[in-house]
Predicted model as a PDB file, atoms N, CA, C, CB and O in Angstrom, pLDDT in the B-factor column:
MODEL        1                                                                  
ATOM      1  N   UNK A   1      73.090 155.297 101.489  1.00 97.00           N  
ATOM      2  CA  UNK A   1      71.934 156.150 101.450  1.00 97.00           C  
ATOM      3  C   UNK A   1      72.060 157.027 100.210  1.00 97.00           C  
ATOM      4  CB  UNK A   1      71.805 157.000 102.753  1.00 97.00           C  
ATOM      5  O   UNK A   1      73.215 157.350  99.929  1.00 97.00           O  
ATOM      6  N   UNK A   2      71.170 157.435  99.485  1.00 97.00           N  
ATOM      7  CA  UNK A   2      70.838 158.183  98.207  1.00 97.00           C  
ATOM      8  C   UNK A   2      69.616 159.217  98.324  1.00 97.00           C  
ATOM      9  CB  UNK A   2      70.491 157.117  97.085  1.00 97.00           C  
ATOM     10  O   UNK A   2      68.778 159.369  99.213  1.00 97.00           O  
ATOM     11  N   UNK A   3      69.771 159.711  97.399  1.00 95.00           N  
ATOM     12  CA  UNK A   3      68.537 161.156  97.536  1.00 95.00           C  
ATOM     13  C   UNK A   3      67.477 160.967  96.196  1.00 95.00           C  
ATOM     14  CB  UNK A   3      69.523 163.128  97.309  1.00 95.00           C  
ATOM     15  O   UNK A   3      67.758 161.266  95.035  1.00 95.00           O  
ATOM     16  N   UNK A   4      66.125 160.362  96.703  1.00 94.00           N  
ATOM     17  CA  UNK A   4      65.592 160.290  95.530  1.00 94.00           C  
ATOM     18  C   UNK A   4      64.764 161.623  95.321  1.00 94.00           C  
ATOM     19  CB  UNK A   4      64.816 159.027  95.425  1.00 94.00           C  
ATOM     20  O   UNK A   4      63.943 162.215  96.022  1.00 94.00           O  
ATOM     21  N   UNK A   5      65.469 161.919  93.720  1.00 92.00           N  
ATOM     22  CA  UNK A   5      65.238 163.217  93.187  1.00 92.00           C  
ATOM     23  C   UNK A   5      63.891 163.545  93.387  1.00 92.00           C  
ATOM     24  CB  UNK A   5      65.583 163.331  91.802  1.00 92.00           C  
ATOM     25  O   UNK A   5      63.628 164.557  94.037  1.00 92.00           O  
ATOM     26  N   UNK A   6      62.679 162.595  92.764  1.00 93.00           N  
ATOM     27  CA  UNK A   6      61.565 162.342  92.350  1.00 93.00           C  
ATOM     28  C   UNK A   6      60.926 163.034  93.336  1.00 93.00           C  
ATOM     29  CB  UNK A   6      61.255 161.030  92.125  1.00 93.00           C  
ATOM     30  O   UNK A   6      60.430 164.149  93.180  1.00 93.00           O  
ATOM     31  N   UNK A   7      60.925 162.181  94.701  1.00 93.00           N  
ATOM     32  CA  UNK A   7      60.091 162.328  95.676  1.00 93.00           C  
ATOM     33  C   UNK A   7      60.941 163.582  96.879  1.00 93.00           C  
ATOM     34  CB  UNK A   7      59.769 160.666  96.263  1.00 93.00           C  
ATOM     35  O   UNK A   7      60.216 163.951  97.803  1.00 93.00           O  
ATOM     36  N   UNK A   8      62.189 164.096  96.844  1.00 92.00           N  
ATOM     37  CA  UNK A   8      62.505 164.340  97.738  1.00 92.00           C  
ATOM     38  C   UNK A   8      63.203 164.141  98.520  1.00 92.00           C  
ATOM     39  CB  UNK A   8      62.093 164.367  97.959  1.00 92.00           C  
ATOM     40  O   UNK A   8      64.103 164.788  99.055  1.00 92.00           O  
ATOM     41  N   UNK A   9      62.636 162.789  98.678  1.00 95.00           N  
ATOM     42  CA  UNK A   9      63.047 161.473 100.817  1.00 95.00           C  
ATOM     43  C   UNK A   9      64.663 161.432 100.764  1.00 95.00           C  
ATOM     44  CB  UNK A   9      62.314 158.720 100.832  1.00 95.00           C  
ATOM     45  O   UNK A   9      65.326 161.783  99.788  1.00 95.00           O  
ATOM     46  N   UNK A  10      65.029 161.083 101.631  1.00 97.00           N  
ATOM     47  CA  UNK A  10      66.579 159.884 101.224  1.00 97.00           C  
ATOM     48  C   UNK A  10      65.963 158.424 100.957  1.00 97.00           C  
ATOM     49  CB  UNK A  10      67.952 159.605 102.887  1.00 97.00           C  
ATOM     50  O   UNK A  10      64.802 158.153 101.266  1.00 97.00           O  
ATOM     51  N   UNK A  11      66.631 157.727 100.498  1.00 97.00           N  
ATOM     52  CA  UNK A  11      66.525 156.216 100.562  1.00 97.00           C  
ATOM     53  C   UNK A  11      67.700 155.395 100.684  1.00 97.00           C  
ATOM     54  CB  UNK A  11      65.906 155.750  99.446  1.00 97.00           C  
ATOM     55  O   UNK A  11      68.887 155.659 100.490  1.00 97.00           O  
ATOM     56  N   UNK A  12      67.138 154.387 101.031  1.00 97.00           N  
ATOM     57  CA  UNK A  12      68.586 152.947 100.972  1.00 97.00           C  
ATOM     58  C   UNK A  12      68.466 152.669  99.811  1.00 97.00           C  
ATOM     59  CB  UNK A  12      68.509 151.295 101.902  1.00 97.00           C  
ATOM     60  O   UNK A  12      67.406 152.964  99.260  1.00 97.00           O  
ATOM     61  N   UNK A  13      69.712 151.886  98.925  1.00 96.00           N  
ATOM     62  CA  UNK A  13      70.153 151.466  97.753  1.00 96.00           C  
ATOM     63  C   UNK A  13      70.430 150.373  98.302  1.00 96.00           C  
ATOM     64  CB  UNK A  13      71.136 152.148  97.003  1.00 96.00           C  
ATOM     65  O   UNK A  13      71.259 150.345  99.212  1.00 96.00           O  
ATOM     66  N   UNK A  14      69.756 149.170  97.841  1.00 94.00           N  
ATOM     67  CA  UNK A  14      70.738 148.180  98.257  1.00 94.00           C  
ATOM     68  C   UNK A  14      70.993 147.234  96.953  1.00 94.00           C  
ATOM     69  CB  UNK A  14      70.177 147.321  99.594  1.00 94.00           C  
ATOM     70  O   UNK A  14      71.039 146.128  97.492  1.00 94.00           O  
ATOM     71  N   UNK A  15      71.126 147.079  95.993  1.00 92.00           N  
ATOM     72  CA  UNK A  15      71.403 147.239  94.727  1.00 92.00           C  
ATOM     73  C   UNK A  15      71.177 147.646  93.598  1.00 92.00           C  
ATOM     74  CB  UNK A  15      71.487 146.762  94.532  1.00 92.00           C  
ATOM     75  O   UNK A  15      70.090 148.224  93.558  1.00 92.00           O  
ATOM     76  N   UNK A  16      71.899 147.607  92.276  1.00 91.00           N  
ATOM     77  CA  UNK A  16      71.437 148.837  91.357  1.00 91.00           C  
ATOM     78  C   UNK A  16      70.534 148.826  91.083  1.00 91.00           C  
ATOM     79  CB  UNK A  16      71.866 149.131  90.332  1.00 91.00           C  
ATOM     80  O   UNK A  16      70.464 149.785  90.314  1.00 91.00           O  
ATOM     81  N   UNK A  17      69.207 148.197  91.158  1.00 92.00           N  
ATOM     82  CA  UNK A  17      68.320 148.343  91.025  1.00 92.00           C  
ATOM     83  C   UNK A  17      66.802 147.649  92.291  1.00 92.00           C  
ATOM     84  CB  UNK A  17      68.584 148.029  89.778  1.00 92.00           C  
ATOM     85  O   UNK A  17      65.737 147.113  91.984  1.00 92.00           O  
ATOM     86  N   UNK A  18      67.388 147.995  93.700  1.00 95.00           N  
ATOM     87  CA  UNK A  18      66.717 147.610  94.700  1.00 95.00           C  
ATOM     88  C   UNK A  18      66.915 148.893  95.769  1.00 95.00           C  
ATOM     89  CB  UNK A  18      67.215 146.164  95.146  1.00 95.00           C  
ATOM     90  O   UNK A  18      68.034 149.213  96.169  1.00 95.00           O  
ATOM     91  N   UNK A  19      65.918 149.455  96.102  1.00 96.00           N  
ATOM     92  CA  UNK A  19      65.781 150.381  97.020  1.00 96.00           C  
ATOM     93  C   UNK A  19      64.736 150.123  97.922  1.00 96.00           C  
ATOM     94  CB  UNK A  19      65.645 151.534  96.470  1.00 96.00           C  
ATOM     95  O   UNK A  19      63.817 149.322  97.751  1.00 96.00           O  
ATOM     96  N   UNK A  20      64.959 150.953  99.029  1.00 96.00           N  
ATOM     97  CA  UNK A  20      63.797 150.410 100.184  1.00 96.00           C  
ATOM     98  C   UNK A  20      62.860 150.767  99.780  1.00 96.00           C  
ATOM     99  CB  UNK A  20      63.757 150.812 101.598  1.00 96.00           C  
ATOM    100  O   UNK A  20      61.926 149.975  99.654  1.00 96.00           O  
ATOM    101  N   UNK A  21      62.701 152.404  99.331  1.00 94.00           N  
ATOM    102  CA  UNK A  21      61.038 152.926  99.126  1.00 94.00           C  
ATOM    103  C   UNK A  21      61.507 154.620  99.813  1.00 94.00           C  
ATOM    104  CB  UNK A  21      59.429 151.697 100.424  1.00 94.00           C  
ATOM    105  O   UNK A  21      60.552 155.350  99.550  1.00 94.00           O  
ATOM    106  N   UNK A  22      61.926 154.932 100.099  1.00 95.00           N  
ATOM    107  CA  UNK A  22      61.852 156.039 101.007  1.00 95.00           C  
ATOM    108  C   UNK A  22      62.255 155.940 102.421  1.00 95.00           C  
ATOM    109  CB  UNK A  22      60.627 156.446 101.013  1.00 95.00           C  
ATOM    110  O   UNK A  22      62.207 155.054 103.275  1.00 95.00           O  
ATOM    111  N   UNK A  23      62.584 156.907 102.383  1.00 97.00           N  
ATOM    112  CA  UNK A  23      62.586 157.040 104.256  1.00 97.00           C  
ATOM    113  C   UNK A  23      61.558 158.269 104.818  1.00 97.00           C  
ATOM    114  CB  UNK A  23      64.441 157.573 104.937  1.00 97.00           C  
ATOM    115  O   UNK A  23      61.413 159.358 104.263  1.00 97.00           O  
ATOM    116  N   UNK A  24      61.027 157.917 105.790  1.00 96.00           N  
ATOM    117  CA  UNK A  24      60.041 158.906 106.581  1.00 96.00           C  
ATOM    118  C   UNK A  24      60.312 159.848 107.939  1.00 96.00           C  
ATOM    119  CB  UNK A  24      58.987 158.054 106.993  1.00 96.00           C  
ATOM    120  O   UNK A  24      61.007 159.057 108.577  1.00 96.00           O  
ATOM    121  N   UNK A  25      60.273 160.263 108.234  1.00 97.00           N  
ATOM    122  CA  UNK A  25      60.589 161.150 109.207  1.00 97.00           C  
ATOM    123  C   UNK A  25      60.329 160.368 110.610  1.00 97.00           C  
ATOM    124  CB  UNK A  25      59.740 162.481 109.010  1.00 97.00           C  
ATOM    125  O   UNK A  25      59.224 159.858 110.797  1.00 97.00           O  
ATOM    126  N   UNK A  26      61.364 160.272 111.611  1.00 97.00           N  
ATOM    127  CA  UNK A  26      61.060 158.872 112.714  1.00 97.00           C  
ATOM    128  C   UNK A  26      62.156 157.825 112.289  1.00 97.00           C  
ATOM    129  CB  UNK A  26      59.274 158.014 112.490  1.00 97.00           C  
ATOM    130  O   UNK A  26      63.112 157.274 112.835  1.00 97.00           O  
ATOM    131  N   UNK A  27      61.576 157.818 111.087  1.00 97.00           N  
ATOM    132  CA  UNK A  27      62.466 156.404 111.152  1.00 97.00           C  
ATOM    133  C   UNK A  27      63.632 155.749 111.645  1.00 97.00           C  
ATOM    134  CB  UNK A  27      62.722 156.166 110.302  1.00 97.00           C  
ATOM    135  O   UNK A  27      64.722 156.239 111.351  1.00 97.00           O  
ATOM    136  N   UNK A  28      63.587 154.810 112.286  1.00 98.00           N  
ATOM    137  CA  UNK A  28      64.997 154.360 112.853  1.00 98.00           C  
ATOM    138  C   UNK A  28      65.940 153.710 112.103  1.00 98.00           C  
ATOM    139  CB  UNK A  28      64.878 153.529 113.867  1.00 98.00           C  
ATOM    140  O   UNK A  28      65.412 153.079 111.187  1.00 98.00           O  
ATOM    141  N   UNK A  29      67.416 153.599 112.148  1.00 97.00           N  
ATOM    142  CA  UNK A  29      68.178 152.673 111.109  1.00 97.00           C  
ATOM    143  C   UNK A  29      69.532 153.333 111.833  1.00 97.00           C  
ATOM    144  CB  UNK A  29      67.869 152.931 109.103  1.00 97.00           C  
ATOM    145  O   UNK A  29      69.564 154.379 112.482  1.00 97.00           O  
ATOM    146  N   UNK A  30      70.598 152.468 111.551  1.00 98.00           N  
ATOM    147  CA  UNK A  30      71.778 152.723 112.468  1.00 98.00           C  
ATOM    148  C   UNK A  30      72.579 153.287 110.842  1.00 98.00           C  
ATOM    149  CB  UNK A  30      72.559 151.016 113.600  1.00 98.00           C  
ATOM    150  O   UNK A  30      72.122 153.030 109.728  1.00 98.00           O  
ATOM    151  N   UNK A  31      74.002 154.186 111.163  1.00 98.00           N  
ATOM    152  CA  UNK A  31      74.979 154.620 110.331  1.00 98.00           C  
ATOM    153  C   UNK A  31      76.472 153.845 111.058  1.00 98.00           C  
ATOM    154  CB  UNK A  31      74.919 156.423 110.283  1.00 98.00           C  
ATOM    155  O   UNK A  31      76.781 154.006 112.238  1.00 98.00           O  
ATOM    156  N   UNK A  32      77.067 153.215 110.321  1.00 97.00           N  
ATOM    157  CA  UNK A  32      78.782 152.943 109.985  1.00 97.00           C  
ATOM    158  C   UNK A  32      79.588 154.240 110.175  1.00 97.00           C  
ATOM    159  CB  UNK A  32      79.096 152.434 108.267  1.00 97.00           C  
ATOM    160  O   UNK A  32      79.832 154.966 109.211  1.00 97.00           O  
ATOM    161  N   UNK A  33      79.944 154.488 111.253  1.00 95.00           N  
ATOM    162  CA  UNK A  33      80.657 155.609 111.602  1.00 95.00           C  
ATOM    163  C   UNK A  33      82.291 154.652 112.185  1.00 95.00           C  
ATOM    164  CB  UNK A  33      79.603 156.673 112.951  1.00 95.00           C  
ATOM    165  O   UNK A  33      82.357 153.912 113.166  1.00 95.00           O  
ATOM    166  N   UNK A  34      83.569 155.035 111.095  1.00 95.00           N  
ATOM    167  CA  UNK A  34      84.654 154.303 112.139  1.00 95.00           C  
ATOM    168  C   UNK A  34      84.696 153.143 112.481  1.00 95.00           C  
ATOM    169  CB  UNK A  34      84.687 154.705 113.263  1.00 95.00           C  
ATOM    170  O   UNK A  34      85.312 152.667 113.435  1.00 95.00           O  
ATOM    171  N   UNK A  35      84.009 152.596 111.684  1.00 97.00           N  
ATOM    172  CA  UNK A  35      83.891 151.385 111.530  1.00 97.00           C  
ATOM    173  C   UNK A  35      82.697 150.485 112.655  1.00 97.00           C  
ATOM    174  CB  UNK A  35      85.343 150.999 111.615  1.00 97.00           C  
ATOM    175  O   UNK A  35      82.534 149.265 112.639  1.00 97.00           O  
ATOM    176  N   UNK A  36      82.047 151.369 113.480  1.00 97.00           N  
ATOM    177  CA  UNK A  36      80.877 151.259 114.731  1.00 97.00           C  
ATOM    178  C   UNK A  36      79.391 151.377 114.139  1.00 97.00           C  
ATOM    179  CB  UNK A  36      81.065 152.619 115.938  1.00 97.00           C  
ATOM    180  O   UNK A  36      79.320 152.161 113.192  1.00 97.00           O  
ATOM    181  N   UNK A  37      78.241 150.781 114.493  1.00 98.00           N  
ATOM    182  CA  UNK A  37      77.383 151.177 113.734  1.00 98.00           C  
ATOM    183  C   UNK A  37      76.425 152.030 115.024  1.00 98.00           C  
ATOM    184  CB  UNK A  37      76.739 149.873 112.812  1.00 98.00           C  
ATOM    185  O   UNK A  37      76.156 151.462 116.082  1.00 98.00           O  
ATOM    186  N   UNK A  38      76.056 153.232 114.765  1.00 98.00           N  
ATOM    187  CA  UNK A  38      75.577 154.167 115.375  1.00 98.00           C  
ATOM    188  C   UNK A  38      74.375 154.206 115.463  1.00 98.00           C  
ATOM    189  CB  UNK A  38      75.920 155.079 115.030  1.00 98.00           C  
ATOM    190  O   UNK A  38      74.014 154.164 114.287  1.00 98.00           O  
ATOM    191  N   UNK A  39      73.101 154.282 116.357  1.00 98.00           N  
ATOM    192  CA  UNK A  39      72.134 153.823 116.047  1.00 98.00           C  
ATOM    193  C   UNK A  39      70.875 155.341 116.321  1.00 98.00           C  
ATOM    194  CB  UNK A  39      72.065 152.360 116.916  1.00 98.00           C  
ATOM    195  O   UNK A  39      70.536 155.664 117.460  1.00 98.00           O  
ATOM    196  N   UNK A  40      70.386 156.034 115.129  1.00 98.00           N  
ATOM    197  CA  UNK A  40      70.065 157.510 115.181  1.00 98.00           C  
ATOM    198  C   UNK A  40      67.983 156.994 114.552  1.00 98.00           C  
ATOM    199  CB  UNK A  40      71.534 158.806 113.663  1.00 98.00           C  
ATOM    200  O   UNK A  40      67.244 156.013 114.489  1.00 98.00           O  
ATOM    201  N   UNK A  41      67.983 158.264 114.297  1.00 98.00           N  
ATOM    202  CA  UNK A  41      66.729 158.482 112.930  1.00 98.00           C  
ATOM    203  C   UNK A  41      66.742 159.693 112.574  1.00 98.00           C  
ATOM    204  CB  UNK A  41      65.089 158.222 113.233  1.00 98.00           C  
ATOM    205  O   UNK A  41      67.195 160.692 113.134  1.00 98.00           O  
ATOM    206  N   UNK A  42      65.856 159.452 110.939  1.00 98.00           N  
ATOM    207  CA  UNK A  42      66.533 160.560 109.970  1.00 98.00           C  
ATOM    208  C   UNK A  42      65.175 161.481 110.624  1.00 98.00           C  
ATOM    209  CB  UNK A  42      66.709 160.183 107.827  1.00 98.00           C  
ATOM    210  O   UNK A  42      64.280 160.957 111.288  1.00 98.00           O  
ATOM    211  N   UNK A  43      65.246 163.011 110.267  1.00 97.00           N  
ATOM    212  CA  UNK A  43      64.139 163.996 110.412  1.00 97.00           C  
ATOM    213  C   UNK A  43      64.440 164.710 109.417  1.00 97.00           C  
ATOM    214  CB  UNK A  43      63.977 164.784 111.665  1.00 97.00           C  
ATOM    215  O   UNK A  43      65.333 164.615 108.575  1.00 97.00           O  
ATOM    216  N   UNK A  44      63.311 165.711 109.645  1.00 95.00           N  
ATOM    217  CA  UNK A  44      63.563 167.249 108.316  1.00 95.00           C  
ATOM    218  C   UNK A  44      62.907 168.106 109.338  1.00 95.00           C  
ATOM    219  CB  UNK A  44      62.482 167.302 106.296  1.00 95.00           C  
ATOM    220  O   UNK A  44      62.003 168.023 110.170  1.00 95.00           O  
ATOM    221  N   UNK A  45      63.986 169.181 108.788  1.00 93.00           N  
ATOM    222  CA  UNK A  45      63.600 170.963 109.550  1.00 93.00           C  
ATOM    223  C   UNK A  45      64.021 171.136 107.969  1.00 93.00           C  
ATOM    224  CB  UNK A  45      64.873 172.051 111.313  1.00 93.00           C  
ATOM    225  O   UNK A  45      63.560 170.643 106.939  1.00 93.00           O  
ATOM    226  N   UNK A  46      65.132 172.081 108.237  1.00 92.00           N  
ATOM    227  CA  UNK A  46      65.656 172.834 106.796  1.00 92.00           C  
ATOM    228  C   UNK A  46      65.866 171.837 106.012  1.00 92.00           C  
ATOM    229  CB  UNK A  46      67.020 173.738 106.797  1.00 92.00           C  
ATOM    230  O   UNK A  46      65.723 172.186 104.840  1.00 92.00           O  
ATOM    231  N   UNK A  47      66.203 170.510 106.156  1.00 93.00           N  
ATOM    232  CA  UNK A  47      66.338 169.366 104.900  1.00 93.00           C  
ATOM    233  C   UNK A  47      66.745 168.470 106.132  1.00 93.00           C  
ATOM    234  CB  UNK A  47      67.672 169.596 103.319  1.00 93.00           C  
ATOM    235  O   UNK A  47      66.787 168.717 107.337  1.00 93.00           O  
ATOM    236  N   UNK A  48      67.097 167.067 105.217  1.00 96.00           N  
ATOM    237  CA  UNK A  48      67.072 165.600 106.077  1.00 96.00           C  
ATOM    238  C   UNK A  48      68.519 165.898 106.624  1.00 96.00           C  
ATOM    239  CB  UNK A  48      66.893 163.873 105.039  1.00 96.00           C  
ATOM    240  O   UNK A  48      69.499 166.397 106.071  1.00 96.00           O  
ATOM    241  N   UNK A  49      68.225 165.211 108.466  1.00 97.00           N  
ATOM    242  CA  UNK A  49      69.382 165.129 108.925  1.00 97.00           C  
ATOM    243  C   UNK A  49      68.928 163.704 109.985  1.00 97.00           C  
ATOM    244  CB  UNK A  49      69.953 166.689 109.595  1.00 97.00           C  
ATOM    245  O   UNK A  49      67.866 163.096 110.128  1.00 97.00           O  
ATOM    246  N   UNK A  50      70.257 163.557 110.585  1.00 97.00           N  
ATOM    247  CA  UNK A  50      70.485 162.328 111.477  1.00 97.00           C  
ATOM    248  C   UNK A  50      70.388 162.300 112.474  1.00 97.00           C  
ATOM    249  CB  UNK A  50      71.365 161.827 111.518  1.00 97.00           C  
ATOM    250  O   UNK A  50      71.281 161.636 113.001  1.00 97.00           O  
ATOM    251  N   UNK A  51      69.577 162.784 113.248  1.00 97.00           N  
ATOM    252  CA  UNK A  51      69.708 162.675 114.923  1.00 97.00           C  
ATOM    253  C   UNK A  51      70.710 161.953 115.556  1.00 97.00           C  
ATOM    254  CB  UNK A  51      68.576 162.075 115.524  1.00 97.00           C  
ATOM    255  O   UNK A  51      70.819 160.732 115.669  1.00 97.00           O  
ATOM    256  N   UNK A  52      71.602 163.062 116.053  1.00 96.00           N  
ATOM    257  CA  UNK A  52      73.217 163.108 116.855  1.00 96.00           C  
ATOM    258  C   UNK A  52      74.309 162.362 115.963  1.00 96.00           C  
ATOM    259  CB  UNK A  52      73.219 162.188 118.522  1.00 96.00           C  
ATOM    260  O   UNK A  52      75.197 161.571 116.281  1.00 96.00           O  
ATOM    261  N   UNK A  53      73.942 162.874 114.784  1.00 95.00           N  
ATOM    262  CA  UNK A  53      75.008 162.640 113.662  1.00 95.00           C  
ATOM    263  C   UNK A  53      75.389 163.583 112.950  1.00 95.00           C  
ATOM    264  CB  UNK A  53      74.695 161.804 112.773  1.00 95.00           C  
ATOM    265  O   UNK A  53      74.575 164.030 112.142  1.00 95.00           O  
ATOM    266  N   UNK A  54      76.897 164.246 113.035  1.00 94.00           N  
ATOM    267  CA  UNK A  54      77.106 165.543 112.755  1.00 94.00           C  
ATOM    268  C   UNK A  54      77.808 165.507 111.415  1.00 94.00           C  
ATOM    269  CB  UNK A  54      77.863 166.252 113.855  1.00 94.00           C  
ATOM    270  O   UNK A  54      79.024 165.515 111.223  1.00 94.00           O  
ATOM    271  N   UNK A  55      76.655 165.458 110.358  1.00 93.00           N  
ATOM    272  CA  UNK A  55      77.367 165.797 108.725  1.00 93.00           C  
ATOM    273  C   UNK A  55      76.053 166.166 108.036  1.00 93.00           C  
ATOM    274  CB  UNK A  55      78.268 164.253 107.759  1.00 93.00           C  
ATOM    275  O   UNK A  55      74.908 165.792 108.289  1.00 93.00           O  
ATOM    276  N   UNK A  56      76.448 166.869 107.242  1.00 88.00           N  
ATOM    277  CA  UNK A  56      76.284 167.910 106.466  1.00 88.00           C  
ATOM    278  C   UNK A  56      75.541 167.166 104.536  1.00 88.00           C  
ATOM    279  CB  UNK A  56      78.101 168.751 106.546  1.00 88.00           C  
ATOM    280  O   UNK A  56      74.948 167.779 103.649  1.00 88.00           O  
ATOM    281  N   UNK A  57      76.006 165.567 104.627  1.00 94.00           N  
ATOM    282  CA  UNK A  57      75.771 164.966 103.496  1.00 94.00           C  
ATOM    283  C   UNK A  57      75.726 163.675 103.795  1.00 94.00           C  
ATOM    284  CB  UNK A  57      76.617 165.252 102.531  1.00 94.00           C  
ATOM    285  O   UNK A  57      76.559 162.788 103.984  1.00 94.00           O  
ATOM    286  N   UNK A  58      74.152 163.797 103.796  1.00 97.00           N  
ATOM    287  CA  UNK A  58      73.771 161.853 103.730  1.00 97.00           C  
ATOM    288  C   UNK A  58      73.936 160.592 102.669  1.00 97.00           C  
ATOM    289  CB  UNK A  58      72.312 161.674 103.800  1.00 97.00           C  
ATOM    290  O   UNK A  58      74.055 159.384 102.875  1.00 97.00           O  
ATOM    291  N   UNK A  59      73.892 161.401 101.399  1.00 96.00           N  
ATOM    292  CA  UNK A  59      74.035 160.635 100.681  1.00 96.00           C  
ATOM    293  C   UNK A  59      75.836 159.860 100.488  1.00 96.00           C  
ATOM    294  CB  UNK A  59      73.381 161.357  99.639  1.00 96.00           C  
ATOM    295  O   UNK A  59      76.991 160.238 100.686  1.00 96.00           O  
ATOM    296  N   UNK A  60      75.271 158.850 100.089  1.00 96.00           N  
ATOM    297  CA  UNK A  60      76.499 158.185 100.257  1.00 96.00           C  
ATOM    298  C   UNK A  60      77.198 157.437 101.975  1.00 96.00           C  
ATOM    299  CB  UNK A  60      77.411 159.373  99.689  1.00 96.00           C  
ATOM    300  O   UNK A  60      78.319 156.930 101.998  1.00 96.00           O  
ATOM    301  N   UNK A  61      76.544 157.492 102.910  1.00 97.00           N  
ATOM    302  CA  UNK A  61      76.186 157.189 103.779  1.00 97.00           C  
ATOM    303  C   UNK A  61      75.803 155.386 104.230  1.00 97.00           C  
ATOM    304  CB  UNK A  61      75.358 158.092 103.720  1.00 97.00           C  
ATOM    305  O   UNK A  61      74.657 154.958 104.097  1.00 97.00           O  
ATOM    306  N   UNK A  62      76.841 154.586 104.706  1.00 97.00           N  
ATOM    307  CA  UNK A  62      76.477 153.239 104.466  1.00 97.00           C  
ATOM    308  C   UNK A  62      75.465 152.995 105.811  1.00 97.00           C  
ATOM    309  CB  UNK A  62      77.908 152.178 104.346  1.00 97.00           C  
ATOM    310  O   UNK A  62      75.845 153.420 106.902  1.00 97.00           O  
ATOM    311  N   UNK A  63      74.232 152.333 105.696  1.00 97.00           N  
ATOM    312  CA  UNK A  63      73.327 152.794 106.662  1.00 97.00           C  
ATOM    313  C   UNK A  63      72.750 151.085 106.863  1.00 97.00           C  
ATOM    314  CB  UNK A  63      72.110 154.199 106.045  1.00 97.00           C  
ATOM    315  O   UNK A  63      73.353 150.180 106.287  1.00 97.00           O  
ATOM    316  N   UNK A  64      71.411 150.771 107.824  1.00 96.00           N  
ATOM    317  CA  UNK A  64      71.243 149.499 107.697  1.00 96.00           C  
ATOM    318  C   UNK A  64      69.777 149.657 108.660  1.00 96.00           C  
ATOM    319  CB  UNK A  64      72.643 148.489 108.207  1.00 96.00           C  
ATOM    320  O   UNK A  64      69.721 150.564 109.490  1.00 96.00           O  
ATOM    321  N   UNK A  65      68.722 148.790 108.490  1.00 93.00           N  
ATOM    322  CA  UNK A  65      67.593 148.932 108.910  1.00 93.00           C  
ATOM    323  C   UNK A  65      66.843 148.040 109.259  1.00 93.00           C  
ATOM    324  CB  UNK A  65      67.111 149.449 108.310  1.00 93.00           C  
ATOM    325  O   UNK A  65      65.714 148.308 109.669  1.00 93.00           O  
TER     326      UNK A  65                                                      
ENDMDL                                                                          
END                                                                             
């Protein structure tokens, strides 16, 4: 997961030059936690977070959708 400057959103990277488009508020997509894949969606209050995923920095975040 990455933070596109431009718009704001987070997004997926899925190579150096392939991204999903954004992410929207709702959206579903699981996180690689420990090697488990966790299955949340991103929101915004004060900035983007993970529903029942406790960190502080998404980016960099191996994610899947």
């Amino acid at each position: 997961m990455v933070t596109d400057e431009d718009s704001g959103r987070m997004d997926i990277r899925f190579g150096l030059l392939d991204y999903y488009g954004g992410l929207h508020c709702g959206e579903c997509l699981d996180v690689l936690i420990d090697g488990e894949w966790v299955p949340t969606r991103i929101e915004m209050r004060d900035g983007w977070f993970l529903v029942g995923i406790q960190t502080d920095q998404l980016a960099g975040l191996i994610v899947r959708i």
